[in-house]
C-alpha positions in Angstrom: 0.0 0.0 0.0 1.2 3.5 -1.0 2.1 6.0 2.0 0.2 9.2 2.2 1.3 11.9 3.9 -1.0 11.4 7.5 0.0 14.6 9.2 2.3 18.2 9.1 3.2 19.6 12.5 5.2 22.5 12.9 7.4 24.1 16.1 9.2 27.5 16.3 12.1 27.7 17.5 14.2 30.6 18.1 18.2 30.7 18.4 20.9 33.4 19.1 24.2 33.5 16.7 27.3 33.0 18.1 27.9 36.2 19.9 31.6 36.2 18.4 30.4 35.1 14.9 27.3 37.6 14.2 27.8 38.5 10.6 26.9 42.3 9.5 26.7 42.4 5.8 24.8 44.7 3.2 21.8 43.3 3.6 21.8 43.9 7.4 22.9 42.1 10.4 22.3 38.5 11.5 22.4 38.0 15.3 19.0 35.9 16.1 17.4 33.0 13.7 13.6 32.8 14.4 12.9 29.5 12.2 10.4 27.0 12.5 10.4 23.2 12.5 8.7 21.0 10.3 7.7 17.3 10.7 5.7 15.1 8.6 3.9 11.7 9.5 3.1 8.9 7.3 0.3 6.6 7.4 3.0 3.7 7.7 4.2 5.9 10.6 7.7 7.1 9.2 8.7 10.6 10.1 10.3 12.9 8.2 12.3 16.7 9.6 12.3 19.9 8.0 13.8 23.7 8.3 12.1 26.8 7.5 15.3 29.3 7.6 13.3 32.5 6.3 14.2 35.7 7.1 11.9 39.0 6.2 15.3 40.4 4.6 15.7 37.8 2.3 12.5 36.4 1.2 9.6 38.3 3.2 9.1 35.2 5.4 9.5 34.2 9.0 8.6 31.3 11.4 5.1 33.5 12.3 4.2 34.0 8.1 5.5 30.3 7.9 3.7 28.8 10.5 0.8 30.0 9.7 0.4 29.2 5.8 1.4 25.3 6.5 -0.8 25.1 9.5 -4.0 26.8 7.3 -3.1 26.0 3.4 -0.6 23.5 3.2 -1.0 20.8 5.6 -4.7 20.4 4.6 -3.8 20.1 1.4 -1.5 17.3 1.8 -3.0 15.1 4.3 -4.1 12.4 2.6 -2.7 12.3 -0.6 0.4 10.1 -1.8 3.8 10.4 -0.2 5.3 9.9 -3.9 6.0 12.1 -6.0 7.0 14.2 -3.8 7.7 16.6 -6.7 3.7 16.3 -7.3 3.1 17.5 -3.7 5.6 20.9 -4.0 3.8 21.5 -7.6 1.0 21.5 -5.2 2.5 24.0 -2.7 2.7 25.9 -5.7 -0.3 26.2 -6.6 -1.8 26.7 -3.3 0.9 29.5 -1.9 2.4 32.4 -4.2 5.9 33.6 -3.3 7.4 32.1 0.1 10.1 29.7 -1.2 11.7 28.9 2.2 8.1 28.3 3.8 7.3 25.5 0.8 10.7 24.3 1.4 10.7 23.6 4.7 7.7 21.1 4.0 9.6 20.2 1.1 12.4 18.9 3.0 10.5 17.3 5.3 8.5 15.0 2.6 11.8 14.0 1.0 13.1 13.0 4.6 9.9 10.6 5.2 10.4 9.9 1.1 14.1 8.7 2.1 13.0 7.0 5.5 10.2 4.6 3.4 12.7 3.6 1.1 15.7 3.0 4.0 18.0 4.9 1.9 20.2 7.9 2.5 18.5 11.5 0.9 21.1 12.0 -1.1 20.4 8.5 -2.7 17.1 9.4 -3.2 17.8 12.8 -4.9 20.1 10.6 -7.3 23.4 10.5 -5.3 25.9 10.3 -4.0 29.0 11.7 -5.7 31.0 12.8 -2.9 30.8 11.7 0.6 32.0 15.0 1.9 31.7 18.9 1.3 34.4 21.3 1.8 33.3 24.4 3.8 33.8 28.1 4.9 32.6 30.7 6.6 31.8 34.1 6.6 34.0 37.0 8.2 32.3 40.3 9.2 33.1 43.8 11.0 35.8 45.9 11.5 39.6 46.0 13.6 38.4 44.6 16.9 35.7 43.0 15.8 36.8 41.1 12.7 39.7 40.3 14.9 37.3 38.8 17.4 35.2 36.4 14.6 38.7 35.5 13.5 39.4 34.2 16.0 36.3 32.4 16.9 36.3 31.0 13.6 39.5 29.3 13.6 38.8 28.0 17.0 36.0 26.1 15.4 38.2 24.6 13.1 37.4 26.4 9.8 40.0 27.8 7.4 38.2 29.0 4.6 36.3 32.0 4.6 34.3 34.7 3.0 34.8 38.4 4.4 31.5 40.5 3.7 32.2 43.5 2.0 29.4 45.9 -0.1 29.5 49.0 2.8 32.2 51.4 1.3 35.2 50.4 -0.7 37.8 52.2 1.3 35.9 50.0 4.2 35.7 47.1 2.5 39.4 46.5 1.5 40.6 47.8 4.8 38.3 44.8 5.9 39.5 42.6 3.3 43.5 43.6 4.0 43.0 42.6 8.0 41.1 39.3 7.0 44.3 38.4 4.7 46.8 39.8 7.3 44.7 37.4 9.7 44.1 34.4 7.7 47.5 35.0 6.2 48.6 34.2 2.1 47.9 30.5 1.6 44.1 30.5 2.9 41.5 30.7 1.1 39.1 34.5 1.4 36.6 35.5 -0.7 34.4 38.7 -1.0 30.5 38.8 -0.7 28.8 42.0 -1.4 25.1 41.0 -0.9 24.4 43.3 -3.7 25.8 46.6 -1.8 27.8 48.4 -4.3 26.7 50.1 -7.2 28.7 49.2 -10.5 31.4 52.3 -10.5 31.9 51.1 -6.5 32.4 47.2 -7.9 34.9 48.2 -10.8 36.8 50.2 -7.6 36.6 47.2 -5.4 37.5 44.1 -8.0 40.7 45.0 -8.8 41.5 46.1 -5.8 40.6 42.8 -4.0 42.2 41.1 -6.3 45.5 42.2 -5.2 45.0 40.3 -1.8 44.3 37.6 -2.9 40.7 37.0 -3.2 39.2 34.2 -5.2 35.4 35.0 -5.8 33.2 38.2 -5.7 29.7 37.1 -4.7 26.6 39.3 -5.9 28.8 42.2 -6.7 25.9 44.3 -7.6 21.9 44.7 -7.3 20.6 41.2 -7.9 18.5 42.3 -11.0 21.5 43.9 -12.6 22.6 41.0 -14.7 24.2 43.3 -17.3 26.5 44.5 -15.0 27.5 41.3 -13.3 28.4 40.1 -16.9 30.9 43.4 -17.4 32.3 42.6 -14.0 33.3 39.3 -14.8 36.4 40.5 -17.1 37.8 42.5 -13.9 40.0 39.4 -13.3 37.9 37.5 -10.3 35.6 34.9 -10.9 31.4 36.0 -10.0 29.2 34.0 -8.0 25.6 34.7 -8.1 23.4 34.4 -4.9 20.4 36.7 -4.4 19.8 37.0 -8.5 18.9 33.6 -8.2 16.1 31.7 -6.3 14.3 29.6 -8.7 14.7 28.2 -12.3 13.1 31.3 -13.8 16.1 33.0 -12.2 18.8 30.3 -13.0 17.7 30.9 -17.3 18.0 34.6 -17.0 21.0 34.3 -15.7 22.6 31.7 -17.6 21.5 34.3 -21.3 22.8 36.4 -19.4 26.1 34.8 -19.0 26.4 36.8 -15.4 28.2 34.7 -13.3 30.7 32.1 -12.6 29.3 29.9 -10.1 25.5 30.0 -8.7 24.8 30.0 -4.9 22.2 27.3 -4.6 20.4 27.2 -1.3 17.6 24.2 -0.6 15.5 27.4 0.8 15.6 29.5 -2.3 14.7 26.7 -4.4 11.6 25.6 -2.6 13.4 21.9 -1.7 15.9 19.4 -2.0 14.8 18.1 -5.2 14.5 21.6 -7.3 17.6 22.3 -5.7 19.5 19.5 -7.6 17.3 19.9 -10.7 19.0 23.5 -10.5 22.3 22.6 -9.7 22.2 20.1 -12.8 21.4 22.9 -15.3 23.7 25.5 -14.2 26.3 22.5 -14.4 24.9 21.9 -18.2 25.8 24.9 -19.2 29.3 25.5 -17.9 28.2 26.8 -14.5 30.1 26.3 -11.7 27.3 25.7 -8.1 28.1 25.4 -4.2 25.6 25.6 -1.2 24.8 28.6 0.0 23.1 29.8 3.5 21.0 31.8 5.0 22.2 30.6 9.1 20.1 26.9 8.6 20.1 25.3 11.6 21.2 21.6 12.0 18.0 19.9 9.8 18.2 22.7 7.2 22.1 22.0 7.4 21.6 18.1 7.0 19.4 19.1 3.7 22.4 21.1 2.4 24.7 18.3 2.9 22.3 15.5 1.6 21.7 18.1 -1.9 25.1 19.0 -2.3 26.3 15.5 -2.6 23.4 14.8 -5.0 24.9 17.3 -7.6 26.7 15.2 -10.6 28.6 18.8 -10.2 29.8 21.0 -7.4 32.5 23.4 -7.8 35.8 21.8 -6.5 37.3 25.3 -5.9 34.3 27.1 -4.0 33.9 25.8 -0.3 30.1 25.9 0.5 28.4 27.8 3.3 27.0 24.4 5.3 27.5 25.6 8.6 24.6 24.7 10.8 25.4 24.3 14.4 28.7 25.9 14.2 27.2 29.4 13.8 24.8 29.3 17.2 24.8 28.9 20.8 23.5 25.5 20.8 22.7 22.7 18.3 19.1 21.1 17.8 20.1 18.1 16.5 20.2 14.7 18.6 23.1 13.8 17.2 25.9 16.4 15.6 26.7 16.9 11.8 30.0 15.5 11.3 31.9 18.8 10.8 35.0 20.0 12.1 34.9 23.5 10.2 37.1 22.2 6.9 34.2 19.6 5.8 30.6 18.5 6.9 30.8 14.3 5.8 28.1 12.7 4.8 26.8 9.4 6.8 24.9 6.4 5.7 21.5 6.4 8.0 18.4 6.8 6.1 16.5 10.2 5.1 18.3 12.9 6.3 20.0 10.9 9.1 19.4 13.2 11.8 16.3 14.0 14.1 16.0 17.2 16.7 16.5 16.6 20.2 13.9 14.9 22.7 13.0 18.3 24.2 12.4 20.3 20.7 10.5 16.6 19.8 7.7 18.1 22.6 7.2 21.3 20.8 5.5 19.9 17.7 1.9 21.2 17.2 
């Protein structure tokens, strides 16, 4: 007998950043995640996990705005019908819910983790992995003197020695920034430059060059993510351009690729609307001589286990762009039962079924 999907319960949860490790970036400053927790039941009883990460900033959504369109449109919707396709069920979402990619993919995830479960196989498997059993990883580098010194710090002790320094407030202000993150991280590592979209495209031609010279490997959304024009100029300034907020769904991923504005394309699981569009993404960029890695909006540990599972699912992730899978290593505490196995250079994939991780017993209680 076919599963169907029995019930959708949700839980908020709210968690503070790192206080060493708060990034501050064009876009605005991250310090607090309030997220919400998905989990879906089968009629065979298998469980799935998912991750709204939304923030109003990035997408106009948060754990209240998500909460409440699963609770009154989506679950209804679902209960009851066929566990597979799960790509029918988000063309359902779709239909049902305009807009609000990270609220439709936190269901998302969740259906492909009680997919997974039913078969006993790993997500990745189901998604049409693996081809990679581990992701290499970075992080991002914010503020200024002290306080770039301070996330530094905290950084490396976490183990990570890659990283991204968030520029797009001032180009003086950004290389200053830049210079102290290479005098820190010193020549060898690897430092790249994400400008959220800050600088217009006089203040990018400024800043490229000029980052260049220390070292930097990528510029990430240089300019306004609508300006594909000028992304496509910026790419013969001698650094390589990653796209992140020009792109959230396929729509996005054509334009671009006409467009021929960028390098690589930062694919988040949230932006897409689910694990599954996320690798049909990442497979067309790669068609077309596009380079992807995993982006992040501050995912918590299930959100971070979807990265991991969709990353290794792509036939083609960039072997020299560390992705942003951070998960637990960015907050305070971690919700996961078990940890990610990540020691800040790479997050390894393991071998349980679904997503292979569940949240703790006490977070368990909070489901509604």
């Amino acid at each position: 007998m076919r599963p169907t999907v029995a019930a959708v319960h949700t839980a908020a949860i709210s968690l503070q950043v790192h206080p060493d490790l708060v990034v501050t970036g064009a876009r605005g400053t991250h310090a607090r995640s309030d997220f919400l927790l998905v989990r879906v039941v089968t009629s065979t009883g298998v469980e799935g996990y998912g991750e709204v990460s939304a923030t109003p900033l990035w997408s106009g959504e948060d754990g209240v705005s998500s909460a409440h369109f699963i609770r009154e449109i989506l679950a209804p919707a679902l209960v009851g019908r066929p566990l597979a396709p799960v790509g029918g069920l988000e063309l359902l979402m779709d239909r049902l819910l305009a807009g609000n990619p990270f609220t439709k993919a936190g269901v998302s995830i969740a259906l492909w983790d009680a997919f997974a479960r039913t078969l006993d196989v790993p997500l990745t498997v189901a998604l049409g992995g693996p081809y990679r059993d581990e992701v290499p990883i970075k992080l991002s580098l914010s503020g200024d003197a002290a306080a770039l010194d301070s996330v530094f710090r905290a950084a490396t002790g976490a183990g990570f020695q890659a990283f991204k320094v968030k520029v797009g407030l001032g180009v003086a202000g950004d290389v200053a920034r830049v210079s102290r993150a290479r005098e820190l991280a010193g020549p060898g590592a690897f430092l790249g430059a994400d400008a959220n979209g800050g600088w217009t495209r006089s203040q990018a031609a400024r800043a490229i060059p000029a980052l260049a010279q220390q070292g930097v490997s990528f510029v990430e959304q240089p300019v306004a993510p609508a300006d594909l024009d000028g992304m496509r100029q910026l790419r013969n300034l001698g650094l390589p351009v990653i796209a992140d907020e020009s792109v959230f769904g396929l729509a996005d991923l054509a334009a671009l690729v006409r467009a021929e504005a960028a390098d690589c394309v930062s694919l988040y699981v949230g932006k897409s609307g689910g694990p599954g569009r996320a690798v049909e993404m990442g497979r067309l960029a790669s068609s077309f001589g596009v380079d992807t890695l995993l982006g992040s909006n501050g995912e918590l540990g299930i959100g971070a286990a979807a990265q991991l599972h969709v990353a290794c699912a792509l036939p083609a992730l960039s072997p020299e762009f560390p992705s942003d899978i951070i998960g637990a290593h960015y907050y305070t505490e971690d919700i996961l039962a078990e940890p990610l196995d990540s020691d800040g250079r790479r997050v390894k994939l393991g071998d349980s079924p679904g997503l292979g991780v569940r949240p703790r017993a006490d977070l368990m209680r909070k489901f509604q």
